[in-house]
N, CA, C and O atoms as a GROMACS GRO file, in nm:
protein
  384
    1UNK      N    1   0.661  -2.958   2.044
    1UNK     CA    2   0.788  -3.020   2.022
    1UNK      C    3   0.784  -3.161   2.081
    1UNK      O    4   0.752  -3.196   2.195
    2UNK      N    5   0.824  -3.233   1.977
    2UNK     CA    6   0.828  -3.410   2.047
    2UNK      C    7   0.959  -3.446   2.099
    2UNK      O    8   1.055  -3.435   2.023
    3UNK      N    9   0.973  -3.481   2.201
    3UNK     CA   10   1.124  -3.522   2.269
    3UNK      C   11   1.065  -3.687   2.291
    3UNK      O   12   0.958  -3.727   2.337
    4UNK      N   13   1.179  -3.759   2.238
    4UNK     CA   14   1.207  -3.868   2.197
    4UNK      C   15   1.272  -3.900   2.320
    4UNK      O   16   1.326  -3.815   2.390
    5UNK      N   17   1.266  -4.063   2.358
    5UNK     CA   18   1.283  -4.136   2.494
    5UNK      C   19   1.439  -4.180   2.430
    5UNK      O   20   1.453  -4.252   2.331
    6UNK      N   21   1.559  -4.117   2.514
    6UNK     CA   22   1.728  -4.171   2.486
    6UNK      C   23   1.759  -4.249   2.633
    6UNK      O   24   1.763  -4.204   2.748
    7UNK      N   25   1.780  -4.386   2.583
    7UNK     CA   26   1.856  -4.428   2.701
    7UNK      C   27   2.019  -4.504   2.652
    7UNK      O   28   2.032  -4.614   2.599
    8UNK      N   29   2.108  -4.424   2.683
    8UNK     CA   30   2.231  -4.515   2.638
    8UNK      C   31   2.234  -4.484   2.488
    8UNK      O   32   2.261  -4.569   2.403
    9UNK      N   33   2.202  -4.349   2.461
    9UNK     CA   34   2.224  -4.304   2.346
    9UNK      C   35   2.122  -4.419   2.202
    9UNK      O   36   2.142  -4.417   2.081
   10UNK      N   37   2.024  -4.502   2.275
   10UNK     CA   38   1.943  -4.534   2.200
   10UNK      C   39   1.824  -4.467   2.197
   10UNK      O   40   1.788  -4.429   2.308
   11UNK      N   41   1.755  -4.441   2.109
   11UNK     CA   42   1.606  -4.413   2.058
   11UNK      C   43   1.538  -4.481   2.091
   11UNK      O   44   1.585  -4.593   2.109
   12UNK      N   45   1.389  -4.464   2.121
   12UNK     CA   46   1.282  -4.465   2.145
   12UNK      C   47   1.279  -4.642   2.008
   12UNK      O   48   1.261  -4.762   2.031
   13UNK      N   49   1.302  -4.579   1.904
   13UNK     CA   50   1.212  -4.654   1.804
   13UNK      C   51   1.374  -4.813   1.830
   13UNK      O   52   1.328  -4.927   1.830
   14UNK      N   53   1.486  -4.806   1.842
   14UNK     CA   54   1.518  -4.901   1.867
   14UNK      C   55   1.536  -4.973   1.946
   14UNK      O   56   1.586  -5.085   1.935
   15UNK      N   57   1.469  -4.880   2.111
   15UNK     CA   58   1.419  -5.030   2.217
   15UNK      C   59   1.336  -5.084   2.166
   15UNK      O   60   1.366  -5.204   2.161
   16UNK      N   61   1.208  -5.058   2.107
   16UNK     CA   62   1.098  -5.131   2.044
   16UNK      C   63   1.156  -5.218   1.990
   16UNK      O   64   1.154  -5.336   2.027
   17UNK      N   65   1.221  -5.167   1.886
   17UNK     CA   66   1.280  -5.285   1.798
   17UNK      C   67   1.391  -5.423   1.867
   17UNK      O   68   1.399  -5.536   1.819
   18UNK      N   69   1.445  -5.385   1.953
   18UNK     CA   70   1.508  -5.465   2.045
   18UNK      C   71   1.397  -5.544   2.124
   18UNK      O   72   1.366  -5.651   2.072
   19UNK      N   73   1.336  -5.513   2.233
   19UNK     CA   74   1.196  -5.595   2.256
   19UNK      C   75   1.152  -5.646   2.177
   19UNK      O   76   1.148  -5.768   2.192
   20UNK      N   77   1.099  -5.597   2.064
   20UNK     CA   78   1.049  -5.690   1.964
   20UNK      C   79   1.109  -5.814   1.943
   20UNK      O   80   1.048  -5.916   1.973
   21UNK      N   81   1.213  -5.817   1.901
   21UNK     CA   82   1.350  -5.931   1.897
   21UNK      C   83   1.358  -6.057   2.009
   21UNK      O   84   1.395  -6.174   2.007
   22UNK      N   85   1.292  -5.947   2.124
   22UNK     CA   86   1.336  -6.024   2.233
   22UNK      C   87   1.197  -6.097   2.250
   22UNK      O   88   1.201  -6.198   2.320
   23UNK      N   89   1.074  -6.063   2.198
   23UNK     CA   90   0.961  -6.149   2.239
   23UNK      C   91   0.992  -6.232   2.130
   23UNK      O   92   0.967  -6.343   2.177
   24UNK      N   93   1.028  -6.249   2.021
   24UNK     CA   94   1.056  -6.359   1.924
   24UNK      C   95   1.147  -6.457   1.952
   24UNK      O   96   1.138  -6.578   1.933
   25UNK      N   97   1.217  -6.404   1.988
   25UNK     CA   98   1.387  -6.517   2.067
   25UNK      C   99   1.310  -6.606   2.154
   25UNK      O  100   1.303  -6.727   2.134
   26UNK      N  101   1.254  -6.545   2.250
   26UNK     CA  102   1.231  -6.575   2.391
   26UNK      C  103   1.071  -6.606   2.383
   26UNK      O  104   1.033  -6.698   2.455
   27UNK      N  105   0.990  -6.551   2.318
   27UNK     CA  106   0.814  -6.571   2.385
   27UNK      C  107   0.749  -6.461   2.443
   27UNK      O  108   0.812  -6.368   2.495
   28UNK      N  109   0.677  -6.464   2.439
   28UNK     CA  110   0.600  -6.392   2.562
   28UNK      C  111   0.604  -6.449   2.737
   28UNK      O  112   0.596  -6.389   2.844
   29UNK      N  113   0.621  -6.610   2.694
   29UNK     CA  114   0.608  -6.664   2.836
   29UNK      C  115   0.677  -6.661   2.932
   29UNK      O  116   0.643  -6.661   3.051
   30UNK      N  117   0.837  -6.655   2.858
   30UNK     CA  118   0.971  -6.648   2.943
   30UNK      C  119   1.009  -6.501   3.008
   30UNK      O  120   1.093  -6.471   3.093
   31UNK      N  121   0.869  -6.387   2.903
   31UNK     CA  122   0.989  -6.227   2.936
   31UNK      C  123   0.948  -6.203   3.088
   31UNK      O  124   1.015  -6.112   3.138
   32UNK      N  125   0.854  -6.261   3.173
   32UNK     CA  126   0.864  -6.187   3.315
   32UNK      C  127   0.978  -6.305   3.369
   32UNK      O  128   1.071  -6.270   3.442
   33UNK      N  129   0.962  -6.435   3.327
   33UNK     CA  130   1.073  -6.492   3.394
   33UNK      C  131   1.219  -6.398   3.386
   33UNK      O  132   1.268  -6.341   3.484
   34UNK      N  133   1.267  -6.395   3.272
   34UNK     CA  134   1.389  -6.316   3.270
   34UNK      C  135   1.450  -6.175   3.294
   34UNK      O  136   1.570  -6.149   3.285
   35UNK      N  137   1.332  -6.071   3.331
   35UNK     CA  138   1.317  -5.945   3.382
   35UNK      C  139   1.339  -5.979   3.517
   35UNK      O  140   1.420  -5.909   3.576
   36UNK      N  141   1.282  -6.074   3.581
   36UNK     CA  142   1.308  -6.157   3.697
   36UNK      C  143   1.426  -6.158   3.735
   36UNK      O  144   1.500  -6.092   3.809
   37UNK      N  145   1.431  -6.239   3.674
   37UNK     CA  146   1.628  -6.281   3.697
   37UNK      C  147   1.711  -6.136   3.669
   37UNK      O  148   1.807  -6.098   3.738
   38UNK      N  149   1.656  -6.066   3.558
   38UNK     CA  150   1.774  -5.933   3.554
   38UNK      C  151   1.761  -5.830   3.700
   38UNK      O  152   1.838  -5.758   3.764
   39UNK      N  153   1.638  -5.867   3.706
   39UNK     CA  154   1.631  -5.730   3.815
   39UNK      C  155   1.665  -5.801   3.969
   39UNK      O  156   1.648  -5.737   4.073
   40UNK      N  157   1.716  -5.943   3.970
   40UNK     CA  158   1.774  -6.006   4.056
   40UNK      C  159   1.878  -5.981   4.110
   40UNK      O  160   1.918  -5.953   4.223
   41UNK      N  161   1.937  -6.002   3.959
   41UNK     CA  162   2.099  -5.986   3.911
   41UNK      C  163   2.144  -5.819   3.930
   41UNK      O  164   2.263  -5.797   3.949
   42UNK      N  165   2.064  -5.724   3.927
   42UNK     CA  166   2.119  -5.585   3.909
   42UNK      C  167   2.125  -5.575   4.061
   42UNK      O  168   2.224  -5.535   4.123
   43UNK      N  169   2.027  -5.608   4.106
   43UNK     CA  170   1.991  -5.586   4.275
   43UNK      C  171   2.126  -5.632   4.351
   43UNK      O  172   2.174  -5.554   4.432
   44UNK      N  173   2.204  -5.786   4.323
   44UNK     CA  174   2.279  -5.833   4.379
   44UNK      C  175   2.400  -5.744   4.370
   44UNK      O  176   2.465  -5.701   4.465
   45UNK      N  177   2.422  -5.720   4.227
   45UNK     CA  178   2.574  -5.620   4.185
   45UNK      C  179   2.487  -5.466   4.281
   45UNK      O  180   2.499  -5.482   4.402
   46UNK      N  181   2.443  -5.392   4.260
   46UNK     CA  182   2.426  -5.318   4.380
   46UNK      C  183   2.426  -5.323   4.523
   46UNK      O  184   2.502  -5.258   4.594
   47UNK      N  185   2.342  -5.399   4.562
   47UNK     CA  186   2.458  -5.412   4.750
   47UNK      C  187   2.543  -5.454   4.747
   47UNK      O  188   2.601  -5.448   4.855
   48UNK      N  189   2.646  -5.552   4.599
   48UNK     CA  190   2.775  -5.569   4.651
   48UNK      C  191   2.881  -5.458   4.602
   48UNK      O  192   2.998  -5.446   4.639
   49UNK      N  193   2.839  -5.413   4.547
   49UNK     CA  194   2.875  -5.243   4.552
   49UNK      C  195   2.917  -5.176   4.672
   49UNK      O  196   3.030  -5.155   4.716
   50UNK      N  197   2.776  -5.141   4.726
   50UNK     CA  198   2.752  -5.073   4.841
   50UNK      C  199   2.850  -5.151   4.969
   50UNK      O  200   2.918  -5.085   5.047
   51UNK      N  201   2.842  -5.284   4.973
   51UNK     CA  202   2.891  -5.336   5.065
   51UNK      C  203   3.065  -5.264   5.052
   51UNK      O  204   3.116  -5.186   5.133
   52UNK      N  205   3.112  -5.304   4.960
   52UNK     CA  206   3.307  -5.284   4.896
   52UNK      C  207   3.232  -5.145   4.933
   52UNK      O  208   3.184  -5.171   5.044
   53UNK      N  209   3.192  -5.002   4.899
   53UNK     CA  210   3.207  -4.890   4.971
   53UNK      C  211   3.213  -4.865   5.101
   53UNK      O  212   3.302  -4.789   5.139
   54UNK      N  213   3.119  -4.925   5.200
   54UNK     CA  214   3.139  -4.935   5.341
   54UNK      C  215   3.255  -5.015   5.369
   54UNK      O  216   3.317  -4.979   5.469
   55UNK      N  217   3.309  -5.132   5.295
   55UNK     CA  218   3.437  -5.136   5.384
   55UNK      C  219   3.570  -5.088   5.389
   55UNK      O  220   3.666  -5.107   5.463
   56UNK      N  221   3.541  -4.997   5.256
   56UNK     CA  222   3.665  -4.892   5.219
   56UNK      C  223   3.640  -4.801   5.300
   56UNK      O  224   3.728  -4.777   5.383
   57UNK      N  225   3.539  -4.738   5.303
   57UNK     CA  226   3.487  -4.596   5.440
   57UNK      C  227   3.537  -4.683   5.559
   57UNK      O  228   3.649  -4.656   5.602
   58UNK      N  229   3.478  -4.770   5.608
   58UNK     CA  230   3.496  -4.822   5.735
   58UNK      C  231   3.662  -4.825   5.755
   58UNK      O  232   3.718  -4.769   5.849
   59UNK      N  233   3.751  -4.924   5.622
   59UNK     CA  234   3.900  -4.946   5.694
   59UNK      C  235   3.948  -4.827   5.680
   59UNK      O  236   4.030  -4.799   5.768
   60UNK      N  237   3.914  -4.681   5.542
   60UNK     CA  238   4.013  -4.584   5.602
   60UNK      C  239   3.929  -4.457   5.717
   60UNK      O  240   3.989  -4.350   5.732
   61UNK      N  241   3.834  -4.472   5.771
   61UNK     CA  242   3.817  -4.440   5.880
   61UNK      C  243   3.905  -4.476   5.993
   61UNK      O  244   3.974  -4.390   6.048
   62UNK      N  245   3.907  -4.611   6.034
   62UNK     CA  246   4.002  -4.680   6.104
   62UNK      C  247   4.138  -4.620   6.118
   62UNK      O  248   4.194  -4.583   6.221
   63UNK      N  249   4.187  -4.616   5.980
   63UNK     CA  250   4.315  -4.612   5.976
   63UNK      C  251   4.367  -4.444   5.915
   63UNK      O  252   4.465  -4.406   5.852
   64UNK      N  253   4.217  -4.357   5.984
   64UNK     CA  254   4.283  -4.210   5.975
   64UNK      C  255   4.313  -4.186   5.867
   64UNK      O  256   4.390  -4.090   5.868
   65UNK      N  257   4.287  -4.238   5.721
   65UNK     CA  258   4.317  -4.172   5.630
   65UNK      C  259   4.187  -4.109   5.556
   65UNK      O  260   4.219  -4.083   5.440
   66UNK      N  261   4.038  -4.073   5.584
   66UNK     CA  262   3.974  -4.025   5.493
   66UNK      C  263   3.923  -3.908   5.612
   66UNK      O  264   3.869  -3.940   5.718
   67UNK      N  265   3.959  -3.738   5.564
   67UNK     CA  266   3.878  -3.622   5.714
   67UNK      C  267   3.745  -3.613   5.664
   67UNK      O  268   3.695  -3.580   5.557
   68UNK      N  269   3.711  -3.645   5.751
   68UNK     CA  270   3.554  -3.685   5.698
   68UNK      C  271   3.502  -3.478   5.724
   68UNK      O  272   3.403  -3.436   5.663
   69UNK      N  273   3.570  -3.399   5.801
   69UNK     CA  274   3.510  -3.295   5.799
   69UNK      C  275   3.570  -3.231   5.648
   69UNK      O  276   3.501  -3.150   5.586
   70UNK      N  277   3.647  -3.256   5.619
   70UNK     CA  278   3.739  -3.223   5.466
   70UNK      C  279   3.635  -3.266   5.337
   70UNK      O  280   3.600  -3.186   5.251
   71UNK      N  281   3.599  -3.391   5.342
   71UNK     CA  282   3.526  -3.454   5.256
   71UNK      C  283   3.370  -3.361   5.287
   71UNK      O  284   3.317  -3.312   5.187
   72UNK      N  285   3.320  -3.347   5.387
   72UNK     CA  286   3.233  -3.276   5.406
   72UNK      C  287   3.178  -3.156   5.326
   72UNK      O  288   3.069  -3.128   5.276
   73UNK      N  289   3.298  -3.095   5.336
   73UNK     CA  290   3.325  -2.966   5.326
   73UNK      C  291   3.248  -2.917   5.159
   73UNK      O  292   3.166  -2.838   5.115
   74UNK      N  293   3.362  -3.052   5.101
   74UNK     CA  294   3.371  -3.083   4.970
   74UNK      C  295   3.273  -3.115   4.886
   74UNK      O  296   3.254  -3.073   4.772
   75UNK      N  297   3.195  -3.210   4.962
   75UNK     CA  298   3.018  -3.226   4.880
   75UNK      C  299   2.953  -3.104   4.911
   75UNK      O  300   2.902  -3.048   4.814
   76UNK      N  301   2.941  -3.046   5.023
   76UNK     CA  302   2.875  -2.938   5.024
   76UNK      C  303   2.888  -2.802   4.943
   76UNK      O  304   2.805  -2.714   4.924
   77UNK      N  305   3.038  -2.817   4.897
   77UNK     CA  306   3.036  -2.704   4.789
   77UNK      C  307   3.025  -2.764   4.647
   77UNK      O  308   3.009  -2.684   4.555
   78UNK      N  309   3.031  -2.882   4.621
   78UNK     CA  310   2.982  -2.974   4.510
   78UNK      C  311   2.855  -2.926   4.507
   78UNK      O  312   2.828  -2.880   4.396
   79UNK      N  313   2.760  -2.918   4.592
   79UNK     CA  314   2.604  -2.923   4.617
   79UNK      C  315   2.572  -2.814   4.565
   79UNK      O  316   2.465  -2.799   4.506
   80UNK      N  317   2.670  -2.715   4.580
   80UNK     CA  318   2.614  -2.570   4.584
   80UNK      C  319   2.606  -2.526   4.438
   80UNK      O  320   2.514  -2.481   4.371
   81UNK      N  321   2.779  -2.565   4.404
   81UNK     CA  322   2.777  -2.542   4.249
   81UNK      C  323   2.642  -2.636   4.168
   81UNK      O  324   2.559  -2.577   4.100
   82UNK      N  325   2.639  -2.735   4.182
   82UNK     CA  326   2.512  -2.840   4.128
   82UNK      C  327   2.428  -2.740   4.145
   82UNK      O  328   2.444  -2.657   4.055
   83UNK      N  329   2.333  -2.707   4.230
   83UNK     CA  330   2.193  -2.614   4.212
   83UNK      C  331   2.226  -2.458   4.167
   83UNK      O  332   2.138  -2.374   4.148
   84UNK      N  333   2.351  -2.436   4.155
   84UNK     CA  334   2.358  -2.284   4.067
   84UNK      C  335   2.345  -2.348   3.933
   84UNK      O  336   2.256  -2.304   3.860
   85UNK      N  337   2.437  -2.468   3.880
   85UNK     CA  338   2.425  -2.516   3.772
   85UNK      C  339   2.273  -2.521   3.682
   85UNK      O  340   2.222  -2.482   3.577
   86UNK      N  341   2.239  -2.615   3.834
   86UNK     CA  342   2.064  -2.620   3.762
   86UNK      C  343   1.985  -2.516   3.739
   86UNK      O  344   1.902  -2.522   3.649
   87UNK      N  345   2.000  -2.410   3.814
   87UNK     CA  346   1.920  -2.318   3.826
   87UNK      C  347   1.981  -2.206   3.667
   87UNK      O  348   1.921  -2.114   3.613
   88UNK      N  349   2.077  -2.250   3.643
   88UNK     CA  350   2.096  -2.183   3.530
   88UNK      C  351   2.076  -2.248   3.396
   88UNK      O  352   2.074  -2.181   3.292
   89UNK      N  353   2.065  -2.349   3.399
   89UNK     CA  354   2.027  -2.427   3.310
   89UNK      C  355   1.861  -2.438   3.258
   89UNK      O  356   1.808  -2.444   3.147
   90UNK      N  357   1.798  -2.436   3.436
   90UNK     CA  358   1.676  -2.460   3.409
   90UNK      C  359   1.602  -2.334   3.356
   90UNK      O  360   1.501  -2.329   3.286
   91UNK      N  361   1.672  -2.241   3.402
   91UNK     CA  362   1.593  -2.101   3.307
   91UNK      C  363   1.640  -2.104   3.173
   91UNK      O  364   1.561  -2.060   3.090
   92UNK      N  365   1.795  -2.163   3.116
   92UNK     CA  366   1.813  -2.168   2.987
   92UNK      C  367   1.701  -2.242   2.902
   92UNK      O  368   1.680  -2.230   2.781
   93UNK      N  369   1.610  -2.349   3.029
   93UNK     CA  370   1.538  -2.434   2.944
   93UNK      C  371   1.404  -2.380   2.895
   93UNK      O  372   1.347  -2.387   2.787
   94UNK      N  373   1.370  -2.313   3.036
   94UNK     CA  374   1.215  -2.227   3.018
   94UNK      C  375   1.222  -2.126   2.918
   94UNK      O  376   1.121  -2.067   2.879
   95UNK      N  377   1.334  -2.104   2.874
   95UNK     CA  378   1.328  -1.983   2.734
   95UNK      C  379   1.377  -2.044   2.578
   95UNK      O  380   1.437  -1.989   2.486
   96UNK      N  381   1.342  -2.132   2.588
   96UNK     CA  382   1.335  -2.226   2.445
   96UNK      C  383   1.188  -2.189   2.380
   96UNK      O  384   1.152  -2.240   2.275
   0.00000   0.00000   0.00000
């Protein structure tokens, strides 16, 4: 069975075709320059992400509004259901 590469609900055969596009637009010479710059650009919007999360944790820590043993509680039974999930899934998969 061939399983086909989906990212963002695209196919395999139309990233190619998109790259393709993009070495014609652009060159060959420019594509590490501009992978460059994207993976610059993604990097920056991620720690400023991360940063706005720590200072929301940080001010409602401060200000007593997030129980961190409550929230605790809460991923950990998130966690639990997640690996029953998987674990039922992943045998749904091994019997294909």
């Amino acid at each position: 069975m061939i399983h086909q590469l989906t990212l963002l609900f695209i196919g395999g055969t139309e990233i190619i075709f998109v790259l393709f596009i993009v070495v014609l637009v652009f060159g060959a010479d420019k594509l590490p320059e501009i992978a460059r710059g994207l993976g610059k650009g993604m990097r920056q919007l991620k720690d400023a992400t991360n940063d706005i999360k720590q200072e929301v944790t940080k001010s409602a820590k401060e200000n007593n509004i997030i129980d961190t043993d409550v929230t605790k509680n809460i991923n950990d039974e998130i966690k639990k259901v997640k690996d029953d999930l998987e674990d039922f899934t992943g045998s749904l998969k091994r019997n294909k």
